[in-house]
N, C-alpha and C positions, 0 to 999 in steps of 0.2 A: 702570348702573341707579341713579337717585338714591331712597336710602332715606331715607324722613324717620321720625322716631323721635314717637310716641305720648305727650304726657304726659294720663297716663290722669287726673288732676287736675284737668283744665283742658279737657274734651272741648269741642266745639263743640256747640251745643244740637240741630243735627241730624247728628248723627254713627251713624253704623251700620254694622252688619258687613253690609256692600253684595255683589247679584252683578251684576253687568251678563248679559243675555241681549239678542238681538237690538236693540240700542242701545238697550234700556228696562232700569227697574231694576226688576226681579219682585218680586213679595212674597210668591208662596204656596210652599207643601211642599216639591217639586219640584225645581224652577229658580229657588230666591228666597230670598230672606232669611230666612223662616221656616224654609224647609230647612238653612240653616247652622245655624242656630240648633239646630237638631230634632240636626245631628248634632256640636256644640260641646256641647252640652248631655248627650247621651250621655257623649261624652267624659269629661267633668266625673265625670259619673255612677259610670265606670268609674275614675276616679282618672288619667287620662290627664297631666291637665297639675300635677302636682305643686304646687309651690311657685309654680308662675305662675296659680292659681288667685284670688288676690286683685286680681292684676293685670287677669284675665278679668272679673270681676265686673261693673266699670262698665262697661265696652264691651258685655254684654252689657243691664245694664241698659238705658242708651242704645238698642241695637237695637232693645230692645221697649216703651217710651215711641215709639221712629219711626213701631213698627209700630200702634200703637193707636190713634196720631192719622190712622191711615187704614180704619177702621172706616165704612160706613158703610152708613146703613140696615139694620145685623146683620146686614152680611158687608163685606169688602174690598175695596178697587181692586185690579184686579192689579195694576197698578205704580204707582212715584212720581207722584205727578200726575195719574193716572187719579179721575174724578169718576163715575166710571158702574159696577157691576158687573156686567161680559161672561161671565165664566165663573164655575162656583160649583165648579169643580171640582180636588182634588186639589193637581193641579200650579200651579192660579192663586189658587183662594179659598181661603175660610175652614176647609175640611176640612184642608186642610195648613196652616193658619197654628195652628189649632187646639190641636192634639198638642203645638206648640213652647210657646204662651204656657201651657197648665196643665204641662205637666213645668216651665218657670220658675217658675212659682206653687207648685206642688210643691217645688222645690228651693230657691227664695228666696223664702218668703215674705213 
C-alpha cells in the first residue's frame, strides 16, 4: 500500500475528507462527506483525537469550504459535479449536510 503523508500546511485548495459511493463522490449525511464530517466532528467533541486535534483542524476546515462551494439554490448537489438537486433527503441533501456544517460553526467558530 503506498502511503503518502499529508502536509497539513500546504493542502491543495480542493482537498477534502472524501467518500467514494457508487463511483460518485456523495456529499450528504449518510453516505458523504457531510456524514464524515458529522462523525469526525463528534469525535472531536468527545475528546477522541487528543493531541492530533490541531492537526484535524485544517483538513476539516478544507472539507467544509468543499462543501459550501456546492450549495445551490439552498440546498446541495449530491455529489462532486452534480449541477441539479435530485434528492433533498437525509442521505443526499441538505438535511444531512446541515447537522455537520452548524456543529462546525458550533465548534469553530
Amino acid at each position: 500500500m503506498n502511503k503518502r503523508k499529508i502536509d497539513i500546511n500546504n493542502l491543495p485548495p480542493d482537498f477534502r475528507l472524501v467518500y467514494y459511493f457508487h463511483k460518485k463522490e456523495y456529499l450528504g449525511g449518510a453516505h458523504g462527506l457531510g456524514g464524515n464530517l458529522n462523525i469526525i466532528l463528534s469525535a472531536i467533541k468527545l475528546n477522541d483525537f487528543g493531541p492530533h486535534l490541531d492537526q484535524m483542524i485544517p483538513l476539516l476546515r478544507s472539507s467544509v469550504i468543499f462543501l459550501l462551494r456546492h450549495l445551490i439554490n439552498g440546498n446541495f448537489a449530491t455529489s462532486n459535479g452534480g449541477t441539479k438537486v435530485k434528492l433533498v433527503h437525509f442521505c443526499h441533501g441538505a438535511p444531512g449536510i446541515v447537522p455537520a456544517l452548524a456543529k462546525f460553526a458550533d465548534m469553530f467558530p
